[in-house]
N, C-alpha and C positions, 0 to 999 in steps of 0.2 A: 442396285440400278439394273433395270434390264439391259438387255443387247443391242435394242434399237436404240435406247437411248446413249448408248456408247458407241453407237454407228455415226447418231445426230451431230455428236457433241465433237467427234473424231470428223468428220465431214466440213463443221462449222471452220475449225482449225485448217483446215487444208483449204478451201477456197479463200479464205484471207492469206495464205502464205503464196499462194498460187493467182493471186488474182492483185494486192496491195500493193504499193510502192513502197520503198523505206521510210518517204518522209510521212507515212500513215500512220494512223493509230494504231494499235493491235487489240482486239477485244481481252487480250489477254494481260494487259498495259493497265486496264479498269482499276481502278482503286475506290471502295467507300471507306467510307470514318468507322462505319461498325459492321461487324460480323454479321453476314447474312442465313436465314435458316437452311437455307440449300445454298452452297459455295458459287461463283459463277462460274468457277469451273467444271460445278458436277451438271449445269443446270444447261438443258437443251436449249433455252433461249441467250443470246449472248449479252452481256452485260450492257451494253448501250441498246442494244435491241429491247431488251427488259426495260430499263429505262424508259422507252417510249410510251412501252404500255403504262407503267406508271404515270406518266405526264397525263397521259389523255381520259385516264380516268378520275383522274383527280378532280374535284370540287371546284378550284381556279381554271381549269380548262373545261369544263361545263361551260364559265361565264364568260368565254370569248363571243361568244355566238350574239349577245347583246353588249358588247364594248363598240364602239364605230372605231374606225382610224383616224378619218380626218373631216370627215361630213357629219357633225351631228346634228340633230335636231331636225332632218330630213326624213319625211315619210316617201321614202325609196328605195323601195328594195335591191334596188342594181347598185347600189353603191356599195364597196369595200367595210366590210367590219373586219374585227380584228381575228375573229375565225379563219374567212379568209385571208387573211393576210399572211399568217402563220404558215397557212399550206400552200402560199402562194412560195414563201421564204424556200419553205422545204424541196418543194420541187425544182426550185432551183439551182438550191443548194445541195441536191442529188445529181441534177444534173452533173454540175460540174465536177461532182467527188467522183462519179461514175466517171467522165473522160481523163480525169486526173490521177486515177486508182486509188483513192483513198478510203476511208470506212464510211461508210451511207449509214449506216445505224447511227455512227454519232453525229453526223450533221443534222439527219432527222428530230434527233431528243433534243439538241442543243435549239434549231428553229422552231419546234414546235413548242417548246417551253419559254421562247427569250423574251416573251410579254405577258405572261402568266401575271405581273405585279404595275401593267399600267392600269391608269384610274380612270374613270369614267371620264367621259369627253374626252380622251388622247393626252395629246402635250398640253394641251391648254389646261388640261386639269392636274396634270402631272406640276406642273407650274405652280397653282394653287395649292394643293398641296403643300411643295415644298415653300414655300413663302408660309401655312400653316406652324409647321417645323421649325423651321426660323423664327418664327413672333415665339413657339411657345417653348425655344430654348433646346429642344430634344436634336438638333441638327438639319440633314438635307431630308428628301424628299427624291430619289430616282428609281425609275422604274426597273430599270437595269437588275440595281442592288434587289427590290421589293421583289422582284419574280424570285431570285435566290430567297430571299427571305420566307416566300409561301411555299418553296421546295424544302425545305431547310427547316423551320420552325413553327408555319400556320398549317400546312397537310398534317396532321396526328392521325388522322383517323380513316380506317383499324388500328393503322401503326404509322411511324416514319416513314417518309419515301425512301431515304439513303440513298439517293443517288449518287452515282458516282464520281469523283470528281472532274474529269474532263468535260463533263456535261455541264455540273453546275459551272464550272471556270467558264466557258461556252458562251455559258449565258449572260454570267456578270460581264464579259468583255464584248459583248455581241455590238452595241456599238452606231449603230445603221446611219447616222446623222452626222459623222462624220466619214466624208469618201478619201481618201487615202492615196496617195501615189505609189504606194508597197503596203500589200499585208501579209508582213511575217511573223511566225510566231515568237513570243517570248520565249525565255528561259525557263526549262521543265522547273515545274511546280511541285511543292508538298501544302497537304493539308495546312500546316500552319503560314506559308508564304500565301496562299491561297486568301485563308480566312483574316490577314493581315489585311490584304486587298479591300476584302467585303467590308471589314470593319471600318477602313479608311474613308469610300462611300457616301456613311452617314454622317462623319465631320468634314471634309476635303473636298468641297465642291468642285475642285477642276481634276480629281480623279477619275474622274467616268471616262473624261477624252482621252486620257491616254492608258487606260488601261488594256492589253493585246493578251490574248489567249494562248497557251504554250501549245497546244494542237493545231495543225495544218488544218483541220474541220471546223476547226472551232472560228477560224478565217476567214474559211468558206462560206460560214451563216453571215459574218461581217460583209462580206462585200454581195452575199444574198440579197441581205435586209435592204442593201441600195436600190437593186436589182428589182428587188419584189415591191417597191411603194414608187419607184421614181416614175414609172407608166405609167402603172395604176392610179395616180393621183389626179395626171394628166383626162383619164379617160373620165374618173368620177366629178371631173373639176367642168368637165365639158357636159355629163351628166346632166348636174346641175343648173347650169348657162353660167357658169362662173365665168367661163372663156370661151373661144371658140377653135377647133384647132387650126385655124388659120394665125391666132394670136403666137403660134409656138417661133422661136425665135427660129430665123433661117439656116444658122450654121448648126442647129440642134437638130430640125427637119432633114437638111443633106446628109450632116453624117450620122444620126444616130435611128432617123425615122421619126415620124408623128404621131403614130399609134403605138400601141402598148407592148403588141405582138410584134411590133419591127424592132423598137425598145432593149427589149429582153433579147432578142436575138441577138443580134449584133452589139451587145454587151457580153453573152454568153462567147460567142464566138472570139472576141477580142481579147476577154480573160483567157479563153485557152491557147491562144495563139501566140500570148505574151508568158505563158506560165508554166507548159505543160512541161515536165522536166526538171522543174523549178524547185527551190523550199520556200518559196514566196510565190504570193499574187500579185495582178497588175495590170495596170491595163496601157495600149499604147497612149502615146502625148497625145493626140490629136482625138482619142476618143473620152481620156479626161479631163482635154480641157472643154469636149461640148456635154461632158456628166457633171462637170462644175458649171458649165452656164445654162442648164437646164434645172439645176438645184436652185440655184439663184433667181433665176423665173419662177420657178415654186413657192418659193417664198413671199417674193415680194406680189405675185399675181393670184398665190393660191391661197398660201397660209397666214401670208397676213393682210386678205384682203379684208376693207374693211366692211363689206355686207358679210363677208364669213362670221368674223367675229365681233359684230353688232351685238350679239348676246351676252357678249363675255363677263360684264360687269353683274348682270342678271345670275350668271353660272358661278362667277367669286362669290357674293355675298348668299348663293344657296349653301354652297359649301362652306362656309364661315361658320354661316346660321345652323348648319345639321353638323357641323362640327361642336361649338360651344355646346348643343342641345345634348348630343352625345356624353361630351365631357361629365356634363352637370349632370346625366343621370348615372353616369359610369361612379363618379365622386358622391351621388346620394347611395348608391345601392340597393336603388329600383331594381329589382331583380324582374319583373313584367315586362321590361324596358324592351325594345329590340337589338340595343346591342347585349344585354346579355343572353338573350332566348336564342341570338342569332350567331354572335361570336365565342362571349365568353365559356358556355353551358357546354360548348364542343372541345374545350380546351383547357390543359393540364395545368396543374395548381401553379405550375413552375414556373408556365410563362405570366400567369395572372400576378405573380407574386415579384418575377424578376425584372416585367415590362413597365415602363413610367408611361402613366393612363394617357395621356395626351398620345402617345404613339402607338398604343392599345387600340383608339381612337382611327386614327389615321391609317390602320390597319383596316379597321371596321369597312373606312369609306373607300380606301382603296379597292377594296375587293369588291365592292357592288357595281354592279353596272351601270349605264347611262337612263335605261329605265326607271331603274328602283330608285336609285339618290331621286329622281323627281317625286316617284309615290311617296318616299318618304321624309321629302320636305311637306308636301302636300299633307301627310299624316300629322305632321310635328307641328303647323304651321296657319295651315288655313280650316276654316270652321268648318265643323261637319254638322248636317241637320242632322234635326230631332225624328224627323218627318212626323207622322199624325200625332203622333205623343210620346213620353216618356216613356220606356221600357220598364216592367214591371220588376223589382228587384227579386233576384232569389234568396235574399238574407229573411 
């Protein structure tokens, strides 16, 4: 190792002991399942720092950029995808780690990874999905668990991610849809209490809600995820004419603001003024109970209005249809097919051999975006011309 890199490495270590709280991470706290080629201790990037680059280079975070949040099927470019969403989460959730002393590297990997495993159309297809799961026996269907799953067992390639476990925990607890009156962390974690959790997930449908992250960052991404969609929802909802912001309820406008940018503010402000000092988060009574009656506007005015989700029955039976379709070629051993050109061909005998096809499957569709699932229902489904004639065969 050179000198400067034992300056880097010696440097990294002293501004986290000189700058962190107790109730923080330490990059030196990091844990993976396997042995990395360069230790994270020898390595000038610090383990949750490293991490990040991982996330973002990954094949699953390429595919944010075409996921939407909660507008699909809008040719609008100002509305929320799940790209931004992500980076919307993280800067957030730096924010507050920054005025609370905590590690910024892990809030970053933990937000910018915690949607890596939702499905094309958001919740509504997350939804789908999971009712897939259920008809065909194999368990749930959460996006939560499925981002750990493509960190964990669908990235092979060059190699494993390994990340490490605070981050994956992070993410499986991240949580955003339920707001909280305290978020504190659980009880320190090992690998096996860990992957106990994860496995629970895919049979235990009311695991997801209560599942809390043993890192104070990992918290932080939780009450982000609120932070980061509960405005933004509001702005792309008015975007669309879904509402108008006059529609915004009155004790939501007074104490919390009407726009997105007063929103986050005076949420930011409110969690630190309730927390700082803390080993928990929180926000005052009076500013959760107008984050509870702004959620609940959301819902019943945004998310399940019914011109939003006009489509929905049209977006079940695509996904049905490119499901079954899938299956049957997965089960004939069409190898031409595109889920094998596209999933299986990338991936090791081990998972082909130990994953039951139906969630092979559901993998496939999870990981495409809201684009492609249409091109390729449209491939699978509707007639293609001939145009002038027959193509001349090369046999």
């Amino acid at each position: 190792m050179n000198k400067w890199e034992d300056e880097v490495i010696s440097n990294n270590l002293i501004r986290e002991q000189a700058i962190l709280c107790p109730s923080a991470t330490m990059s030196s706290q990091a844990s993976r399942k396997d042995k990395e080629d360069v230790p994270d201790s020898s390595n000038i990037r610090p383990a949750f720092f490293h991490d990040t680059d991982r996330i973002i280079h990954s094949q699953a975070y390429s595919r944010y950029i075409d996921k939407t949040q909660v507008f699909f099927l809008f040719k609008n470019d100002h509305i929320t995808h799940r790209v931004l969403h992500v980076q919307l989460v993280s800067k957030v959730g730096r924010t507050i780690g920054r005025f609370l002393k905590l590690n910024e590297d892990l809030i970053e990997a933990i937000a910018l990874g915690h949607d890596l495993g939702h499905a094309p159309f958001g919740h509504d297809g997350e939804t789908i999905l999971n009712q897939i799961c259920i008809d065909q026996g194999i368990g749930n269907f959460f996006h939560n668990a499925q981002s750990v799953r493509c960190l964990m067992q669908l990235e092979t390639q060059p190699k494993p991610l390994n990340l490490t476990l605070q981050v994956l925990d992070g993410i499986l607890c991240h949580n955003g849809e339920n707001i909280s009156e305290e978020y504190a962390p659980s009880p320190k974690k090992t690998w096996d209490s860990f992957l106990c959790e994860y496995d629970q997930c895919w049979t235990s449908p009311d695991i997801t809600k209560k599942l809390k992250p043993f890192t104070m960052e990992g918290c932080v991404v939780r009450v982000s995820d609120v932070i980061g969609y509960i405005g933004r929802d509001l702005e792309d909802a008015i975007t669309v004419n879904l509402i108008t912001r006059e529609d915004i309820p009155g004790f939501v406008t007074h104490t919390l603001g009407n726009n997105n940018r007063d929103i986050i503010n005076t949420l930011i402000i409110d969690l630190l003024n309730n927390s700082y000092g803390n080993n928990y988060l929180s926000f005052s009574k009076n500013i959760l109970t107008a984050l509870h009656e702004l959620q609940k506007f959301s819902v019943e005015r945004i998310y399940q209005d019914p011109r939003k989700i006009s489509q929905n029955d049209k977006i079940k039976n695509m996904f049905f249809l490119t499901f079954n379709q899938c299956l049957e070629h997965l089960k004939s051993g069409e190898v031409q097919t595109p889920i094998y050109k596209e999933l299986l061909s990338k991936m090791p005998y081990q998972y082909i051999a130990d994953t039951n096809p139906a969630r092979i499957v559901v993998d496939y569709i999870a990981g495409m975006t809201d684009d492609y699932i249409q091109e390729h229902f449209h491939e699978l489904f509707v007639p293609k011309s001939f145009g002038k004639q027959i193509e001349k065969s090369n046999i």
